[in-house]
OpenMM code with the backbone's topology and positions (N, CA, C; nanometers):
from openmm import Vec3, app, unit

residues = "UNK UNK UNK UNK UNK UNK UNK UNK UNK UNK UNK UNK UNK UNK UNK UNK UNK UNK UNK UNK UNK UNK UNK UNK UNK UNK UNK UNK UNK UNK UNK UNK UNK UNK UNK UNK UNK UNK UNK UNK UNK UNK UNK UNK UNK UNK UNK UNK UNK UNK UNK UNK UNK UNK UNK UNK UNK UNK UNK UNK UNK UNK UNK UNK UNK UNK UNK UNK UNK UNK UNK UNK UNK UNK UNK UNK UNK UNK UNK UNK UNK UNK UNK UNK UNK UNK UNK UNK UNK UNK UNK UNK UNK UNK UNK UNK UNK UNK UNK UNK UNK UNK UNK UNK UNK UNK UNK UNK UNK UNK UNK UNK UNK UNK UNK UNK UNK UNK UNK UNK UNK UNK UNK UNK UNK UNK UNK UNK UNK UNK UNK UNK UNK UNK UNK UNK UNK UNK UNK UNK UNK UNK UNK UNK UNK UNK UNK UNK UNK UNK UNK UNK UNK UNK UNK UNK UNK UNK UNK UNK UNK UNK UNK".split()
positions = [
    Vec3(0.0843, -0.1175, 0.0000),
    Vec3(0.0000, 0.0000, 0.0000),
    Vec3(0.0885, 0.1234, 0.0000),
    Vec3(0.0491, 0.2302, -0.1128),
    Vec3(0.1178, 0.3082, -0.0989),
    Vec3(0.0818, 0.4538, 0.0144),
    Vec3(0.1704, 0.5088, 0.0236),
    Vec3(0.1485, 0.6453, 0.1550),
    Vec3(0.1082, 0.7399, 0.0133),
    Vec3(0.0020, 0.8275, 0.0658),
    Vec3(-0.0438, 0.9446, -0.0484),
    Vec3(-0.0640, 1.0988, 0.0080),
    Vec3(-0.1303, 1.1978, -0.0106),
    Vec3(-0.1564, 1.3251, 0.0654),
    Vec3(-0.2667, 1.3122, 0.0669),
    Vec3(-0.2967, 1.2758, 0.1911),
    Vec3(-0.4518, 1.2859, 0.2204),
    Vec3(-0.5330, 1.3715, 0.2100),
    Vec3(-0.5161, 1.4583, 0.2109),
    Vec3(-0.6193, 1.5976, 0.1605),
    Vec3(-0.6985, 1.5999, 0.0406),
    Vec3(-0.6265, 1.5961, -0.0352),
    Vec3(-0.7211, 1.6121, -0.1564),
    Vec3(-0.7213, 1.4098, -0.2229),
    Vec3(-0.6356, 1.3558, -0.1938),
    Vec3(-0.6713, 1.1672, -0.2355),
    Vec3(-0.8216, 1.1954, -0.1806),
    Vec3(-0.8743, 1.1999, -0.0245),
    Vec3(-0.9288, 1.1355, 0.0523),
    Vec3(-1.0230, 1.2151, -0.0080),
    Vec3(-1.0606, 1.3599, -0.0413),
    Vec3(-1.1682, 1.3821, -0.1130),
    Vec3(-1.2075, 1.3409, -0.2331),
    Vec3(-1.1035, 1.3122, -0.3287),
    Vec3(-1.1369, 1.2898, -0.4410),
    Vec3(-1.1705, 1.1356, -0.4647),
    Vec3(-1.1448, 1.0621, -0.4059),
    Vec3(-1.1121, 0.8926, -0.3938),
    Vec3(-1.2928, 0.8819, -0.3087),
    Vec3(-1.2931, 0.9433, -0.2136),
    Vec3(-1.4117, 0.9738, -0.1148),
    Vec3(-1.5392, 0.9666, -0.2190),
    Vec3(-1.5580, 1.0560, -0.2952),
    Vec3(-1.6211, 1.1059, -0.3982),
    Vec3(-1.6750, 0.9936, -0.4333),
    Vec3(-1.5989, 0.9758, -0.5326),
    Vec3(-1.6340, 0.8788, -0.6417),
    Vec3(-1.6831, 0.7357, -0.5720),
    Vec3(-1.6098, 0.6791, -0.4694),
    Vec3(-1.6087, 0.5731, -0.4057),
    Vec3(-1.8252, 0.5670, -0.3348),
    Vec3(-1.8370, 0.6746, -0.3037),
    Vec3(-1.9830, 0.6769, -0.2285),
    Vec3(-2.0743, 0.6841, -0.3550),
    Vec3(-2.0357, 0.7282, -0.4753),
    Vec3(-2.0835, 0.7900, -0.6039),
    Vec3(-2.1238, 0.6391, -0.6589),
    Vec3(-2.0376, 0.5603, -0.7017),
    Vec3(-2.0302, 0.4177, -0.7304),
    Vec3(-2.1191, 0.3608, -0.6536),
    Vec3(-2.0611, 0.3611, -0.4942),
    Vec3(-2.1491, 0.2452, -0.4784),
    Vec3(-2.3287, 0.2758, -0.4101),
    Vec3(-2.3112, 0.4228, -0.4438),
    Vec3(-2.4644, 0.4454, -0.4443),
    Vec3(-2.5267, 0.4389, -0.5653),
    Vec3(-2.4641, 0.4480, -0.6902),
    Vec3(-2.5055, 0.5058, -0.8161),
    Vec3(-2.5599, 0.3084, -0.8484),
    Vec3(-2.6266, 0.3390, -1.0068),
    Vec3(-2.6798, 0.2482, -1.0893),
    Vec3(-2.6416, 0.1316, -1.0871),
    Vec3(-2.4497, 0.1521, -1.0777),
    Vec3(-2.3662, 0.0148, -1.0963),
    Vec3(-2.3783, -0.0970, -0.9910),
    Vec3(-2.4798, -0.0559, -0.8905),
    Vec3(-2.5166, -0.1095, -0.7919),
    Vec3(-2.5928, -0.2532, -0.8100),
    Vec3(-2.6684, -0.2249, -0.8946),
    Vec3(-2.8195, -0.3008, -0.9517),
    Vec3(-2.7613, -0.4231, -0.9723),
    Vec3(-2.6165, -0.4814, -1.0509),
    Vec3(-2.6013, -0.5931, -1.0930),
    Vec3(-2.4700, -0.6490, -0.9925),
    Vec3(-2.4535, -0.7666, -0.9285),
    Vec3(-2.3506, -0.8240, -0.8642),
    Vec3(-2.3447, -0.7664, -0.7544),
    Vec3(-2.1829, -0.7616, -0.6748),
    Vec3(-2.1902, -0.7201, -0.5543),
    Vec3(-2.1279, -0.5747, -0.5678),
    Vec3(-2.1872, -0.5209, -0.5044),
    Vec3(-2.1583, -0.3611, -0.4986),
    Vec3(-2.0253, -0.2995, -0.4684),
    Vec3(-1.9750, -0.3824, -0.3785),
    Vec3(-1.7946, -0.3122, -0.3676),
    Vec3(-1.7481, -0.3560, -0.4908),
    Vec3(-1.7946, -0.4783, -0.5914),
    Vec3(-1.6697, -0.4587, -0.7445),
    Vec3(-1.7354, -0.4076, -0.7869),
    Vec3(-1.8591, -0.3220, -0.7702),
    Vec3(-1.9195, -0.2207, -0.9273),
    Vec3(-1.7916, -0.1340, -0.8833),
    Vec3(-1.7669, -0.0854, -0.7703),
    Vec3(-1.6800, 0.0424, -0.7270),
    Vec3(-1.5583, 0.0325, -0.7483),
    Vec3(-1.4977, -0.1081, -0.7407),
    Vec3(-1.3925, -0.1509, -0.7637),
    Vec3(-1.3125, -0.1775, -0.8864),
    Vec3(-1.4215, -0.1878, -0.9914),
    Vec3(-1.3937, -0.2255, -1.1074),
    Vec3(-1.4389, -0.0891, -1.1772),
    Vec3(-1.4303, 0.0472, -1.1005),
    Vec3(-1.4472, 0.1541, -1.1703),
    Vec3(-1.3235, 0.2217, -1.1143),
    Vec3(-1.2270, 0.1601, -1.0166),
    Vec3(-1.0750, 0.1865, -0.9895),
    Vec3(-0.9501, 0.1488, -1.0308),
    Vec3(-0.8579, 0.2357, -1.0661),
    Vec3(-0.7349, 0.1514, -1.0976),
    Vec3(-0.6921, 0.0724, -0.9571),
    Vec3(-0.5816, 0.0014, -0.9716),
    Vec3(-0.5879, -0.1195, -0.8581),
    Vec3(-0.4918, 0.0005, -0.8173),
    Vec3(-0.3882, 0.0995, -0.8373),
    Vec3(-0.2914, 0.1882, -0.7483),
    Vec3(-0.4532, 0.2881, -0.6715),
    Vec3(-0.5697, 0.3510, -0.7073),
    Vec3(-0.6249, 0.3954, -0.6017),
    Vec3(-0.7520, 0.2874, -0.5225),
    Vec3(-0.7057, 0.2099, -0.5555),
    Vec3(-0.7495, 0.1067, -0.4798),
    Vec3(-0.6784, 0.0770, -0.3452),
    Vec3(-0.5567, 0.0437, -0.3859),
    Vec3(-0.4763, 0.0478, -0.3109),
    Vec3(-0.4630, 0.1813, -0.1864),
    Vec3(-0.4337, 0.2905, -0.2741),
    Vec3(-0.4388, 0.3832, -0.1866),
    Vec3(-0.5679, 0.4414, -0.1284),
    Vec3(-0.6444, 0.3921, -0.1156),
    Vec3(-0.8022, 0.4104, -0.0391),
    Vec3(-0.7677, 0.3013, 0.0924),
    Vec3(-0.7324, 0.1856, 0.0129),
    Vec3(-0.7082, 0.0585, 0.1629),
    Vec3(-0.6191, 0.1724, 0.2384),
    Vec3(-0.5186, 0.2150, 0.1870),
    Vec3(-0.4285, 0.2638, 0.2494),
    Vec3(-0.4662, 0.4103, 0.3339),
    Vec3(-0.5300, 0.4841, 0.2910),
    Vec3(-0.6149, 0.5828, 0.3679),
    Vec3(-0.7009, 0.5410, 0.5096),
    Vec3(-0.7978, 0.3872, 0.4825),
    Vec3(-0.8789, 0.3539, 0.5665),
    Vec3(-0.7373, 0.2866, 0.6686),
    Vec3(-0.6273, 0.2302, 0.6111),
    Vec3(-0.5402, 0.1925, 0.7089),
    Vec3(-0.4987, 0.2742, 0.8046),
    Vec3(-0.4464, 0.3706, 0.7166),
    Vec3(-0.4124, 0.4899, 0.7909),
    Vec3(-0.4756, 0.5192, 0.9764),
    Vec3(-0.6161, 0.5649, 0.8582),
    Vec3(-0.7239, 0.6478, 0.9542),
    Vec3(-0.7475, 0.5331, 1.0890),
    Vec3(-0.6930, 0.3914, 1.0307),
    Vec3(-0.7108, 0.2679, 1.2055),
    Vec3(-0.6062, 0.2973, 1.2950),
    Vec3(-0.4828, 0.3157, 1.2572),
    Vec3(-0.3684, 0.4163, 1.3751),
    Vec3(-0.4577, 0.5220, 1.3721),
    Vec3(-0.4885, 0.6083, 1.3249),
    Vec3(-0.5167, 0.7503, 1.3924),
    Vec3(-0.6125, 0.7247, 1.5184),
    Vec3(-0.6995, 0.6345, 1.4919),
    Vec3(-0.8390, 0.5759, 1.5952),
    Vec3(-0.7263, 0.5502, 1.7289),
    Vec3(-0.6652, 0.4824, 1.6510),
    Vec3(-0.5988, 0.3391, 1.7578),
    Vec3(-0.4977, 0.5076, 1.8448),
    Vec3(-0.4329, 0.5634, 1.7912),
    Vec3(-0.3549, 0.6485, 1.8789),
    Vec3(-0.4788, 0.7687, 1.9447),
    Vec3(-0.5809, 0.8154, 1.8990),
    Vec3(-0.6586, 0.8727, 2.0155),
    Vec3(-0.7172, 0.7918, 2.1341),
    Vec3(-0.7698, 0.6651, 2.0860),
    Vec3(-0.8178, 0.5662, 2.1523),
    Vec3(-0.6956, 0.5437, 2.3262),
    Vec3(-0.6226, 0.5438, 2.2676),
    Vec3(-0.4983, 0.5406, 2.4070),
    Vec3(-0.4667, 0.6780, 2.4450),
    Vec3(-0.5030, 0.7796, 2.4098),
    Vec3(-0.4627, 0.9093, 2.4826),
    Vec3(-0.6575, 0.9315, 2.5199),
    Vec3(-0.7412, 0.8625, 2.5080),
    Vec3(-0.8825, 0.8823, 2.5470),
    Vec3(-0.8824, 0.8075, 2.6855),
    Vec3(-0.8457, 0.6715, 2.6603),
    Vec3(-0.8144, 0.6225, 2.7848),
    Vec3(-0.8199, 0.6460, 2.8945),
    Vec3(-0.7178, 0.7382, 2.8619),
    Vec3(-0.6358, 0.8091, 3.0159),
    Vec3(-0.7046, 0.9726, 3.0321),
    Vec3(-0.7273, 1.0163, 2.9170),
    Vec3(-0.7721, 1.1461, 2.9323),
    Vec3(-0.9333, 1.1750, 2.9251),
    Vec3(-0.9903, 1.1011, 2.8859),
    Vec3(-1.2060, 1.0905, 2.8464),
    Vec3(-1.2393, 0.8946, 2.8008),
    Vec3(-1.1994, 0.8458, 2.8962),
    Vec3(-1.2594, 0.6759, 2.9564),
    Vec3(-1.3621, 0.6693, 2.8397),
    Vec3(-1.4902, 0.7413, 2.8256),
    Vec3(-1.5885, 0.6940, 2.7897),
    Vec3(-1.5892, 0.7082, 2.6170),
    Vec3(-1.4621, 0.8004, 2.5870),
    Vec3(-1.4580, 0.7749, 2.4425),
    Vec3(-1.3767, 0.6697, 2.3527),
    Vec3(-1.2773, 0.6451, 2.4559),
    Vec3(-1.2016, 0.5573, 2.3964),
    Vec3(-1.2847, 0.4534, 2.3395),
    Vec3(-1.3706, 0.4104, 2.3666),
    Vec3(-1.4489, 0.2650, 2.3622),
    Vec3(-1.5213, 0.3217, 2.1836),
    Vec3(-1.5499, 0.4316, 2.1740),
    Vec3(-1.5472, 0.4697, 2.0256),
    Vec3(-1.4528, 0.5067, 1.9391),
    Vec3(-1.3479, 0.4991, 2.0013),
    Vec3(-1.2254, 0.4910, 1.9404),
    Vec3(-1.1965, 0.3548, 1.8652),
    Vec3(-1.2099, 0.2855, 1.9516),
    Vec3(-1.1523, 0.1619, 1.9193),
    Vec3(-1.2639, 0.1028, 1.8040),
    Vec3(-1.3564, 0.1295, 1.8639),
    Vec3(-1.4638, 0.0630, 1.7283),
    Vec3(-1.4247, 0.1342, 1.6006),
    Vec3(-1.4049, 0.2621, 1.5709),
    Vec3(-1.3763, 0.3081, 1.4607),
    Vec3(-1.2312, 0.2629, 1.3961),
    Vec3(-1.1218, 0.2519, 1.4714),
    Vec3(-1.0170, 0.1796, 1.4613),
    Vec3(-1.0681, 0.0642, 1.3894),
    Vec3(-1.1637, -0.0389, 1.4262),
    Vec3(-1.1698, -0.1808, 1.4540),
    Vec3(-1.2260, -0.1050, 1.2837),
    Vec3(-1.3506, -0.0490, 1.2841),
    Vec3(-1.4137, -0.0162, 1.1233),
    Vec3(-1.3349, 0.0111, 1.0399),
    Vec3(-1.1923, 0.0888, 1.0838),
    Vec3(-1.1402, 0.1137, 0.9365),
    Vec3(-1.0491, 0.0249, 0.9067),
    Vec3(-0.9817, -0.0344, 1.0372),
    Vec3(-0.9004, -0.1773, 0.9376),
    Vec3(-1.0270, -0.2427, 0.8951),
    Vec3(-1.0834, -0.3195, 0.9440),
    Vec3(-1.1674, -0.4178, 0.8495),
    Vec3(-1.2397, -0.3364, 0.6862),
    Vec3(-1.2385, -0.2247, 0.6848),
    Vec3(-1.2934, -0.1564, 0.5901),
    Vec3(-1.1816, -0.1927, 0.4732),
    Vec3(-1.0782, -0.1126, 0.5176),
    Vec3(-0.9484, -0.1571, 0.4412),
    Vec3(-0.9320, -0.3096, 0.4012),
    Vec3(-0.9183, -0.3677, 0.4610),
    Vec3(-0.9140, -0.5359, 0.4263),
    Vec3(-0.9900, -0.5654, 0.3715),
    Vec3(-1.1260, -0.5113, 0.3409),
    Vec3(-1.2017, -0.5810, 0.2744),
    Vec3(-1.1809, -0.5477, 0.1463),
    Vec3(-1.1743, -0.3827, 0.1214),
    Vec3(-1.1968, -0.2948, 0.0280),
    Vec3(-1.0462, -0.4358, -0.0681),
    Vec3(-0.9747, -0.4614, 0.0012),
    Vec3(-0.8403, -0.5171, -0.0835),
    Vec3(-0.9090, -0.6552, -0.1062),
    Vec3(-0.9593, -0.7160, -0.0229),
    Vec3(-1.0014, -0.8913, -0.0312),
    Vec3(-1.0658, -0.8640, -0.1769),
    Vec3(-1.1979, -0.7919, -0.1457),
    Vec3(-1.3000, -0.7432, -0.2956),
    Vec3(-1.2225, -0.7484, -0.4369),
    Vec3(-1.0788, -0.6135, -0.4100),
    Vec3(-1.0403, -0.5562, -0.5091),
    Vec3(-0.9812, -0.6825, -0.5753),
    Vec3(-0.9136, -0.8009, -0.4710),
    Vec3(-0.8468, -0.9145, -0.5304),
    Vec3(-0.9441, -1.0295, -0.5972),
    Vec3(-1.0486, -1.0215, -0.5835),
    Vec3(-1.1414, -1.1347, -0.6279),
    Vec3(-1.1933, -1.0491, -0.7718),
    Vec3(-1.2164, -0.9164, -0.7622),
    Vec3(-1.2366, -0.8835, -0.9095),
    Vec3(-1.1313, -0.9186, -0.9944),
    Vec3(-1.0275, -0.8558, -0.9528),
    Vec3(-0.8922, -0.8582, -1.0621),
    Vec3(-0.8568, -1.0034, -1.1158),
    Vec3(-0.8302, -1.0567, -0.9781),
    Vec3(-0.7835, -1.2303, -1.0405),
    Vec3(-0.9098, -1.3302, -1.0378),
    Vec3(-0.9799, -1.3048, -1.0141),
    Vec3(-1.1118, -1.4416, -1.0104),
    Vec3(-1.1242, -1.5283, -0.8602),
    Vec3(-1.0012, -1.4960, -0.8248),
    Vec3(-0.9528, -1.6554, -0.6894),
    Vec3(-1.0238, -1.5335, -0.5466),
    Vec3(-1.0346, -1.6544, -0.4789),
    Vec3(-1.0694, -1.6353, -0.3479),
    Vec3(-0.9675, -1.6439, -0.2539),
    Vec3(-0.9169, -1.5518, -0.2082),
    Vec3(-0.8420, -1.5438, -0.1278),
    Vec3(-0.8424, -1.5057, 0.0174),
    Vec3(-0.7869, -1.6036, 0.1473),
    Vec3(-0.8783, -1.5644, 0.2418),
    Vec3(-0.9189, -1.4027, 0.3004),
    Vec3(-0.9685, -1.3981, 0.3132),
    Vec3(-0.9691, -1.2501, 0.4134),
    Vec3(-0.9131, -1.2085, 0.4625),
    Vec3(-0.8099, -1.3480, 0.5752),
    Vec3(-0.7001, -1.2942, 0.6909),
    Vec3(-0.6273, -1.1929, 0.6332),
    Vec3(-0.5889, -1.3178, 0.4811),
    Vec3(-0.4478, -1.2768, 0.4082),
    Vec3(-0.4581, -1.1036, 0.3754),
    Vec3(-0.5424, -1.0191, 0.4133),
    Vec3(-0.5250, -0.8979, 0.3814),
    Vec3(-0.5328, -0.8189, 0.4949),
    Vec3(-0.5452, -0.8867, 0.6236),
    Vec3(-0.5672, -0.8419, 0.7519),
    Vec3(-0.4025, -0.7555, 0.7565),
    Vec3(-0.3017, -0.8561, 0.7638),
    Vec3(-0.1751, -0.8245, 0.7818),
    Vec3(-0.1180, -0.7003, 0.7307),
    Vec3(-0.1353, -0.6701, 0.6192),
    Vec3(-0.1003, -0.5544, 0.5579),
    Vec3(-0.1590, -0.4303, 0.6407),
    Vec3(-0.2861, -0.4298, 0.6736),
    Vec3(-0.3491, -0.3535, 0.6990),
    Vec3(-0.3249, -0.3175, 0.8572),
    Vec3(-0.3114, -0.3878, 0.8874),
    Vec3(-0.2946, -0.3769, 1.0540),
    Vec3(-0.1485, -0.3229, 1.0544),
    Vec3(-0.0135, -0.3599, 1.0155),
    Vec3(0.1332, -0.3000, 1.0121),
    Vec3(0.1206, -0.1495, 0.9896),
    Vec3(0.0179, -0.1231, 0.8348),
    Vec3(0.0059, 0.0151, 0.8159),
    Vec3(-0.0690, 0.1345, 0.9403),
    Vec3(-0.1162, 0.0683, 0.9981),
    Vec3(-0.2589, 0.1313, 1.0876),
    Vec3(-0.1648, 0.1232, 1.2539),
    Vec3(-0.0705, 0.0415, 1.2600),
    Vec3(0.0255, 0.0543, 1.3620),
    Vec3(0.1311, 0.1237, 1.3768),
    Vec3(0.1873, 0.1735, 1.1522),
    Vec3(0.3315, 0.2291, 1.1899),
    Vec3(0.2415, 0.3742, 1.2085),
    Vec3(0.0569, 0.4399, 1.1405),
    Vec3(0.0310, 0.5923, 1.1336),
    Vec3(-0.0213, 0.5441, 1.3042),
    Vec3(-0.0193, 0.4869, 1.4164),
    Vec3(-0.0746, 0.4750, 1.5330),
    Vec3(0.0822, 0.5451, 1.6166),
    Vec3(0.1667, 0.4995, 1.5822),
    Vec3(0.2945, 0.5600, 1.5981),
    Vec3(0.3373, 0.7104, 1.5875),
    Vec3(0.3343, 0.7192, 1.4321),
    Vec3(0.3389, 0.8707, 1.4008),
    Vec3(0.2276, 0.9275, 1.4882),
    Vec3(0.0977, 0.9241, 1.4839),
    Vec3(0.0344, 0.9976, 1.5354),
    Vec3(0.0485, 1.0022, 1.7218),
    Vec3(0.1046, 0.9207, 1.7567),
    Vec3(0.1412, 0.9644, 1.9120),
    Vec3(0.2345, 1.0359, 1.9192),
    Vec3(0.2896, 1.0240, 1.8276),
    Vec3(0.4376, 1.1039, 1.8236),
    Vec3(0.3823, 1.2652, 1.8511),
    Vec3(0.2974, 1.2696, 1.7297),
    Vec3(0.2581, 1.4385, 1.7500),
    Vec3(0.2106, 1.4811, 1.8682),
    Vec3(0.1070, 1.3662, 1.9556),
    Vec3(0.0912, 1.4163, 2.0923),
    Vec3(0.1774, 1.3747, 2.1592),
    Vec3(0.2681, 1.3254, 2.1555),
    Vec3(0.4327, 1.3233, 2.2722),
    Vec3(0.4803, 1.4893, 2.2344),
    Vec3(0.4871, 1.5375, 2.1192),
    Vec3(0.5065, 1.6751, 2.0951),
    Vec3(0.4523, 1.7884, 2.1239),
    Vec3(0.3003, 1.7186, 2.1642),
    Vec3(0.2009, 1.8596, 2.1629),
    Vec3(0.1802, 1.9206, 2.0671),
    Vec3(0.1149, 1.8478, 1.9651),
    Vec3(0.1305, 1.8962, 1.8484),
    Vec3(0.0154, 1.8623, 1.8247),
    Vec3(-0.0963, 1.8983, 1.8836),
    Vec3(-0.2569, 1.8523, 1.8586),
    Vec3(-0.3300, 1.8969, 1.7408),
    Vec3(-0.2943, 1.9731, 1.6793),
    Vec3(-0.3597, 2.0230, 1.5709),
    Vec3(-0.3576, 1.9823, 1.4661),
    Vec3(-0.1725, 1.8892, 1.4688),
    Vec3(-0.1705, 1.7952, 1.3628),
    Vec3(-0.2565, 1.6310, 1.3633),
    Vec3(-0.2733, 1.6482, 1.4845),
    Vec3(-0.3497, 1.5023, 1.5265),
    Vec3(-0.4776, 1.5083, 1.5297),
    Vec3(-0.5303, 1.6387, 1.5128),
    Vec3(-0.6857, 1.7016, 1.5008),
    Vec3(-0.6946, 1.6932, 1.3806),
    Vec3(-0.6000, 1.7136, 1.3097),
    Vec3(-0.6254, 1.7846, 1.1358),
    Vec3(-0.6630, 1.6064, 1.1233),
    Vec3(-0.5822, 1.4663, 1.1287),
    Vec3(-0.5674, 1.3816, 1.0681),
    Vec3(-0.7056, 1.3385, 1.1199),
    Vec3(-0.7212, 1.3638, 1.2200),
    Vec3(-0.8293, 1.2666, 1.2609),
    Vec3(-0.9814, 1.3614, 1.1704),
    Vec3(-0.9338, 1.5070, 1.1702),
    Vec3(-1.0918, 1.5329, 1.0652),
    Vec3(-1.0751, 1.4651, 0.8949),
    Vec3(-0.9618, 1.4166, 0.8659),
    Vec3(-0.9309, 1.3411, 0.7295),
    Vec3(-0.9616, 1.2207, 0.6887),
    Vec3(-0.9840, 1.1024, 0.8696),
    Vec3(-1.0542, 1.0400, 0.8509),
    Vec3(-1.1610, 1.0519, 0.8404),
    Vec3(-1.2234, 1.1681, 0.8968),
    Vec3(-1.4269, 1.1616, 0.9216),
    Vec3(-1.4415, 1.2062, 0.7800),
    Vec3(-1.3604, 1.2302, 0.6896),
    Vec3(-1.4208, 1.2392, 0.5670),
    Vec3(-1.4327, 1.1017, 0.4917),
    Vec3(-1.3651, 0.9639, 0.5503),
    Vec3(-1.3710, 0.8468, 0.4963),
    Vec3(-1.5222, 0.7567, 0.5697),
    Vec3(-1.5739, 0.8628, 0.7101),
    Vec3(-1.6319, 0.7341, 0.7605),
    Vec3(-1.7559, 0.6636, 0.6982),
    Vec3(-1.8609, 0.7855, 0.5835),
    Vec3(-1.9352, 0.6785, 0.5021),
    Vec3(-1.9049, 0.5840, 0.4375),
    Vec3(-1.8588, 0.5911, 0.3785),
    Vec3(-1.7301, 0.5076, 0.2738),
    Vec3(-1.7129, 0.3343, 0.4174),
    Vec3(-1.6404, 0.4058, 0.5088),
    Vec3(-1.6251, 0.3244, 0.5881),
    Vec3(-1.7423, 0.2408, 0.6693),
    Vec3(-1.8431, 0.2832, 0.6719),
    Vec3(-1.9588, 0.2638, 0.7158),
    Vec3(-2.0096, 0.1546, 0.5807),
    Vec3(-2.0034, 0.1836, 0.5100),
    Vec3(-2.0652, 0.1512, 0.3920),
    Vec3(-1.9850, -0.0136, 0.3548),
    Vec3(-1.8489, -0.0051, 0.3706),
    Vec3(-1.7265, -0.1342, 0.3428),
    Vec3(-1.8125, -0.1933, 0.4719),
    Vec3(-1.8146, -0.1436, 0.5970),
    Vec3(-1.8452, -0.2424, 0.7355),
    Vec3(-1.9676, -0.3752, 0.6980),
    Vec3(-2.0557, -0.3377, 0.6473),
    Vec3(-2.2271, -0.3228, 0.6391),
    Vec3(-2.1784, -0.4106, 0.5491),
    Vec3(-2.1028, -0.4257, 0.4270),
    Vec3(-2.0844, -0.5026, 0.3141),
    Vec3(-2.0170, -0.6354, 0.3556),
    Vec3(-1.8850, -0.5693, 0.4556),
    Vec3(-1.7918, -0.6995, 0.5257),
    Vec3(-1.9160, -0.8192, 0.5815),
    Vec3(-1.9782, -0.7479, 0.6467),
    Vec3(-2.0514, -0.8211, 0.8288),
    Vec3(-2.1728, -0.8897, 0.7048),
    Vec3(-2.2077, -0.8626, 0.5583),
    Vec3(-2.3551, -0.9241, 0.5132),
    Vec3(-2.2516, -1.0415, 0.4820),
    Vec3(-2.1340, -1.0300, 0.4103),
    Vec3(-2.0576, -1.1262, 0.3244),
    Vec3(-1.9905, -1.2464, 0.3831),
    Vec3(-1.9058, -1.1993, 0.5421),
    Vec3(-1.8057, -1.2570, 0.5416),
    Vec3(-1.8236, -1.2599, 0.6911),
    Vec3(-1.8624, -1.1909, 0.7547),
    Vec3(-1.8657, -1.1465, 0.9261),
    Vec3(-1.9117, -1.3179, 0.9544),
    Vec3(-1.7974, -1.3286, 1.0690),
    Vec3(-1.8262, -1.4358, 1.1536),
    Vec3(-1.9687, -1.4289, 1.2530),
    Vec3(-2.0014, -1.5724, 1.2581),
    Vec3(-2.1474, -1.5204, 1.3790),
    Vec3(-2.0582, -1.6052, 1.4688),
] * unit.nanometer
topology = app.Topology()
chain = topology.addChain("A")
for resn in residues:
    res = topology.addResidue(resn, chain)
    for name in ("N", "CA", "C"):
        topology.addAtom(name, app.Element.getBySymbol(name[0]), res)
């Protein structure tokens, strides 16, 4: 997965991504490859990689909530928990369009979780610095992914979600 500038990727990728899988292409098959198969596999990639992202950013407020507002962390972590699995899926999907094969699910867990641990890092870093504004800015970069993310969850949990 590649690293991108989230600012304008996450709007423009954002866009289209809710556009798709609300729009027409909906009607036939499963709805994450109408969206998927209207992406090149590099912003494919870099969307997993955005929702990866945005699971460190969760995951590093989630531990400074903890200790500083108890009762949010616990929505921290769920959103964490939504955007890796969002990410993993968005890649499981993207791999069953492209090559045909089924590949497990885990196998895309890994990627996603390393990425979402090394931005869980960076982003403590900025609050070891006091540097909240940069950790404010990232975290309003995810809330521009969370329909999108909302939308991958709802798709994961009909398809694949363990009972």
């Amino acid at each position: 997965m590649q690293r991108s500038t989230p600012g304008r990727t996450v709007r423009s990728l954002c866009a289209a991504a809710l556009a798709l899988m609300a729009g027409s292409a909906m009607a036939q098959g499963h709805p994450v490859d109408a969206f998927v198969m209207r992406l090149t596999p590099e912003d494919t990639a870099q969307l997993a990689g955005l929702l990866a992202d945005c699971g460190g950013i969760y995951s590093a407020f989630g531990d400074v909530a903890a200790v500083q507002a108890p009762d949010l962390a616990d929505d921290y972590r769920d959103m964490q928990n939504g955007a890796m699995v969002a990410a993993a899926y968005l890649l499981y999907r993207e791999n069953r369009v492209r090559t045909r094969a089924a590949k497990p699910f885990a196998d895309f867990v890994a990627p996603v979780k390393s990425r979402a641990e090394a931005r869980a890092s960076q982003t403590k870093a900025l609050f070891a610095a006091n540097e909240l504004q940069g950790a404010k800015g990232q975290l309003g970069e995810c809330a521009k992914l969370e329909e999108l993310q909302s939308l991958l969850v709802r798709s994961w949990r009909e398809e694949l979600r363990p009972e």
